[in-house]
N, C-alpha and C positions, 0 to 999 in steps of 0.2 A: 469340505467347504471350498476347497480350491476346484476340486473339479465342478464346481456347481457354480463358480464364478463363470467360471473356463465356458462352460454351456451356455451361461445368460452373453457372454460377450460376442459367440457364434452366432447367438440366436441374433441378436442385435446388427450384428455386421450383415448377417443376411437381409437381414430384415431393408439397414439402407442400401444395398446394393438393389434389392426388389424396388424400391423405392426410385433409385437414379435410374432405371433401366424405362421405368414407366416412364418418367420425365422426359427420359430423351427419346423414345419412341413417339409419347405426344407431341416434345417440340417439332421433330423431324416432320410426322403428320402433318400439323398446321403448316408449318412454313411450305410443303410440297403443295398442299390442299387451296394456300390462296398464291400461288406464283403460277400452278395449272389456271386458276382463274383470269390471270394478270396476261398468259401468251395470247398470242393474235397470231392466226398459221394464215402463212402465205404458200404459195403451191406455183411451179412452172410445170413445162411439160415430162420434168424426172428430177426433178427439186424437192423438198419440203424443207419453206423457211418459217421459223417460229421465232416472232419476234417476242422478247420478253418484257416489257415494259409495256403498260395499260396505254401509250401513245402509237403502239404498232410501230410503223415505219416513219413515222411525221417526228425530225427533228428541229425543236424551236429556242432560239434566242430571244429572250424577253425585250434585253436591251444592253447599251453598250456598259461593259464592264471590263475595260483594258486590263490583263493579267498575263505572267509570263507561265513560259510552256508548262511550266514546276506545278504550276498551280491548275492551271487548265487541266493537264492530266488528273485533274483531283475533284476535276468536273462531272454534272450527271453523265450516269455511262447509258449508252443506248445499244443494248445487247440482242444478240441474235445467233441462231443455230441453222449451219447449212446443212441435210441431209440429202445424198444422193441414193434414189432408188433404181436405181439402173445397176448392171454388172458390168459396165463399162463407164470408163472416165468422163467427165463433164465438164465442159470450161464455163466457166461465170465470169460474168463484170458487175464487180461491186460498184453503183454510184450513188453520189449525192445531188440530187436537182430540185432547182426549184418548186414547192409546195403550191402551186399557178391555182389549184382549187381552193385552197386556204386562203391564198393572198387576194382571187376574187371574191370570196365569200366577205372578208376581212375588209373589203375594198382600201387596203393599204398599200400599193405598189409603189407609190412615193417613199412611204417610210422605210421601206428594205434597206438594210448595212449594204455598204458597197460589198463586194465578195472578197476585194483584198486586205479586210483587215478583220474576215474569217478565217480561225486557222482550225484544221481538224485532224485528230489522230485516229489511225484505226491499227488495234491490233489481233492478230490473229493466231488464237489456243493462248500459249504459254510464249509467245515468241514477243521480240520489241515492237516499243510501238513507233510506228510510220508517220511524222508527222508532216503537214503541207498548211501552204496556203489555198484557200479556196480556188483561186485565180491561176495557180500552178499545177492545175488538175485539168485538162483537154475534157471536154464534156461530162465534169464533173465524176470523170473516174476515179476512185479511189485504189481501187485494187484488181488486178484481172490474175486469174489463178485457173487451177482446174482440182477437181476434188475426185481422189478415188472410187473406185468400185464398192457403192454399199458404203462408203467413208463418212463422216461428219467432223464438221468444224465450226469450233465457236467464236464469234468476233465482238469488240467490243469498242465503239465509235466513240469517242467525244468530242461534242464543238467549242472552241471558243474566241473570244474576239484577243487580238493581239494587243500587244503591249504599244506597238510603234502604233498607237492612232492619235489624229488631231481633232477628230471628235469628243467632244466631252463626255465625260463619265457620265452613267444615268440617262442620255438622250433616250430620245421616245424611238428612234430608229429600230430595229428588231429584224427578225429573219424566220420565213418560214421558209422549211425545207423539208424532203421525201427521200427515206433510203432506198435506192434500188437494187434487186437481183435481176442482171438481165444474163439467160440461157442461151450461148452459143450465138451474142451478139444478137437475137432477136426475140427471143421468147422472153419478156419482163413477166416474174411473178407475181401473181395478183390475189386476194382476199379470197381463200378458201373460207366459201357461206355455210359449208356443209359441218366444217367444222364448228363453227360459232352459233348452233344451236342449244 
């Protein structure tokens, strides 16, 4: 009797371990299956940048919403992967600049936040994050680094409006903006179409 207990409880424990292995191979599946859907690759001339979020490189402020750093870091994140295909090192300049086809499409360029009471952090892999004012960024640099041979790095952007403003909450003001990868100070990466069929 007991050894026949003994056997129904092996059977059983196998049984949910069969069970949880399925589940987490199908969670794992789905979640890979719609965030491959979600990247948007961009490409220089020995770059491959994938951005991960359905906005690609376009980051936007709806409107103003004064918050401190604490919280802003708790803001959407705008993620991206830099991969170098070369066996030689590559220097990049991360920037943020004006989204000019948005903002004319939008024909909003009145309503834009001023830039100094955008503040934006970018950090890079597992390291701190960097945080600035818009306005204390020289042509909206964020970062200039260089990425090893065959290397990859992943960053994670967020914007948000500062705490010190004397515009009111809610205004209709807003901000479009455009992440860049520019190569070696000249070569900015652009919408791999090859990809996105």
């Amino acid at each position: 009797m007991y050894n026949k207990y003994k056997k129904q409880r092996i059977k059983s424990a196998l049984i949910i371990c069969f069970i949880l292995a399925l589940a987490i191979f199908a969670t794992h599946h789905i979640y890979y299956s719609f965030q491959d859907e979600r990247n948007i690759d961009y490409s220089s001339e020995s770059l491959d940048i994938t951005f991960h979020e359905e906005t690609g490189d376009k980051v936007t402020l709806t409107r103003v919403t004064p918050v401190t750093d604490s919280v802003g870091l708790a803001s959407q994140a705008y993620t991206f992967t830099i991969k170098n295909n070369m066996t030689i090192p590559v220097n990049y300049t991360i920037k943020l600049v004006d989204d000019l086809e948005t903002i004319f499409e939008d024909n909003c360029s009145e309503y834009q936040m001023p830039k100094e009471i955008i503040r934006i952090s970018i950090r890079e892999d597992n390291k701190e994050n960097k945080i600035s004012n818009l306005t204390e960024l020289p042509d909206g640099v964020i970062n200039q680094t260089k990425i090893d041979p065959l290397g990859q790095k992943e960053y994670t952007i967020r914007v948000w409006t500062t705490q010190d403003t004397t515009i009111q909450a809610g205004s209709t003001r807003h901000y479009h903006g455009k992440i860049q990868i520019v190569e070696d100070d000249s070569q900015v990466a652009i919408l791999d179409i090859k990809e996105r069929k």
